[in-house]
Backbone as CSV, one residue per row, in Angstrom:
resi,resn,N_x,N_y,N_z,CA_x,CA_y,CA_z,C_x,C_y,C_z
1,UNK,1.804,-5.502,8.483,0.796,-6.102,7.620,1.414,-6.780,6.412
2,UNK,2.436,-6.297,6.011,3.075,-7.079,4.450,2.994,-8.267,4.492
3,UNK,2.751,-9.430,5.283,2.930,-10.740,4.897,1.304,-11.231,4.311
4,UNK,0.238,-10.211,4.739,-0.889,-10.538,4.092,-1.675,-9.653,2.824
5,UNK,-1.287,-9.505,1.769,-1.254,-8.011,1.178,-1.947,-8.909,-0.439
6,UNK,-3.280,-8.284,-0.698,-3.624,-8.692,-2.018,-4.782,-7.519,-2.369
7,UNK,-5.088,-7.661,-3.905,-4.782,-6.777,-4.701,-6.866,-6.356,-3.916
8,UNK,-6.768,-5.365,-4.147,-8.115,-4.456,-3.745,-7.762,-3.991,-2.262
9,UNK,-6.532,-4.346,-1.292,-6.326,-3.808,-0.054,-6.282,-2.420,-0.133
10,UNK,-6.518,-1.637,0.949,-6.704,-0.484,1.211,-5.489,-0.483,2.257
11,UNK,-3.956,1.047,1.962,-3.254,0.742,2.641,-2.656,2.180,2.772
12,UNK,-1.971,2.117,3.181,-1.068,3.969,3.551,0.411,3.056,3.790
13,UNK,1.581,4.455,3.308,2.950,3.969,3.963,3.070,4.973,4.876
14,UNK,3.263,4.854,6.136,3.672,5.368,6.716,4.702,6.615,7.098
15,UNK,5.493,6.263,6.370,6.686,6.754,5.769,6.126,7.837,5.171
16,UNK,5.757,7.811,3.951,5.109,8.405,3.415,3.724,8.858,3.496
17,UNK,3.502,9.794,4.466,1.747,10.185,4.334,0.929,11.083,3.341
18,UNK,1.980,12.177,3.245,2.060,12.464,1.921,1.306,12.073,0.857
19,UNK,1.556,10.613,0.433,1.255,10.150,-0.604,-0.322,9.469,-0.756
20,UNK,-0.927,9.702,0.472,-2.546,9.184,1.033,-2.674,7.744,0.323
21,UNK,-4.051,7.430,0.524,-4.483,6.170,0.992,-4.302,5.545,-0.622
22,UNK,-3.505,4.309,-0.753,-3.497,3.379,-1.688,-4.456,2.439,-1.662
23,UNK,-4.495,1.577,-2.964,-5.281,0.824,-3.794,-3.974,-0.512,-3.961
24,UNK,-4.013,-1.526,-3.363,-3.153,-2.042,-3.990,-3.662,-3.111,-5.173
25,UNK,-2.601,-3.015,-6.387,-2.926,-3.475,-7.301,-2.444,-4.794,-7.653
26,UNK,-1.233,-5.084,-7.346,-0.758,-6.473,-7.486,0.558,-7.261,-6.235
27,UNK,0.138,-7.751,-6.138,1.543,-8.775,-5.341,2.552,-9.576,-5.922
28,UNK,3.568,-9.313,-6.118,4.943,-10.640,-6.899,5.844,-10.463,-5.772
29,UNK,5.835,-11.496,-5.296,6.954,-11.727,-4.247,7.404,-10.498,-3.164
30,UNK,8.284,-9.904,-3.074,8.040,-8.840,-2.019,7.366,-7.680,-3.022
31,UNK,7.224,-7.296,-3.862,7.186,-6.044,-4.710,5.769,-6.291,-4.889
32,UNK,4.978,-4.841,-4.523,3.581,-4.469,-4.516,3.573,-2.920,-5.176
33,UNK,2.382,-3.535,-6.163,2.065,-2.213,-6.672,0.736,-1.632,-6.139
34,UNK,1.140,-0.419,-5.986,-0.089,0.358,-5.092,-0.502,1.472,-5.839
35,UNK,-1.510,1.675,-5.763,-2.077,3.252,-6.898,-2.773,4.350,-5.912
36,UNK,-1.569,4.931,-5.495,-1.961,5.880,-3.572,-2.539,7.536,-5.011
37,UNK,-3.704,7.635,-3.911,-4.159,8.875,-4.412,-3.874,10.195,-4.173
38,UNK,-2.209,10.487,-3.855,-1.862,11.519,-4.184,-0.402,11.630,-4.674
39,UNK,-0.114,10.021,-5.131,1.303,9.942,-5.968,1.095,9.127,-6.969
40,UNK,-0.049,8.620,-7.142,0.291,7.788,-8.611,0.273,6.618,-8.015
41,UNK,0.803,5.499,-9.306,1.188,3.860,-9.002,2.150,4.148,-8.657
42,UNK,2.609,3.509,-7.591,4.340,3.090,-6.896,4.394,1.794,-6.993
43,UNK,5.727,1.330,-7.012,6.314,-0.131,-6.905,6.783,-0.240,-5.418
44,UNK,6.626,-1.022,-4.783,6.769,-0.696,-3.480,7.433,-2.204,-2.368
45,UNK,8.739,-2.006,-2.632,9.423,-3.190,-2.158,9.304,-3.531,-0.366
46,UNK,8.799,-4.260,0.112,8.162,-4.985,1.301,9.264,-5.443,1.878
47,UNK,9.622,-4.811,2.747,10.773,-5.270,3.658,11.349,-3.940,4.403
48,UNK,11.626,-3.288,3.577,12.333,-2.095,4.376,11.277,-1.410,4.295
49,UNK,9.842,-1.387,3.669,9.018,-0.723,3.684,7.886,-1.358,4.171
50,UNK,7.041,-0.989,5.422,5.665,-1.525,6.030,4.375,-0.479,5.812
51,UNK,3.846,-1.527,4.892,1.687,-1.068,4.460,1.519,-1.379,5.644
52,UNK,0.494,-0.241,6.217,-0.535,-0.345,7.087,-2.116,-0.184,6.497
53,UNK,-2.587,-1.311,6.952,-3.875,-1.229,6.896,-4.918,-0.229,6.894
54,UNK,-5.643,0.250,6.066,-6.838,1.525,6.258,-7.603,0.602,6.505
55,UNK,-8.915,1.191,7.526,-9.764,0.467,8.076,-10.904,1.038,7.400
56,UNK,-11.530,0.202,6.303,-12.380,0.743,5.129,-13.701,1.960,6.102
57,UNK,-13.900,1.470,7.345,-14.856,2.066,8.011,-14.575,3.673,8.375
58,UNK,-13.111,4.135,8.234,-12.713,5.138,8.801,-12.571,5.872,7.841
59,UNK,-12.735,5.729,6.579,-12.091,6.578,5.413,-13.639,7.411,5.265
């Protein structure tokens, strides 16, 4: 999903589940800030790291 990513998306890292479902807050070039509700805001560099989509219907 990272090549389409703007700010009100609903997203999870994979990687990290842990950290539950983000808010993303801004886009600058690869670096996205996300405000996941069980770690806080992260900075979250897009490349070695892939957002997946929450499907607003499933939450």
């Amino acid at each position: 999903m990272n090549g389409e990513l703007f700010p009100g998306d609903r997203v999870i890292n994979p990687a990290r589940p842990d950290w539950g479902t983000g808010q993303v807050q801004s886009v600058v070039g690869n670096r996205v800030t996300v405000n996941f509700e069980h770690a806080g805001k992260m900075m979250v560099h897009i490349g070695p790291v892939t957002l997946e989509p929450v499907d607003r219907d499933a939450e």
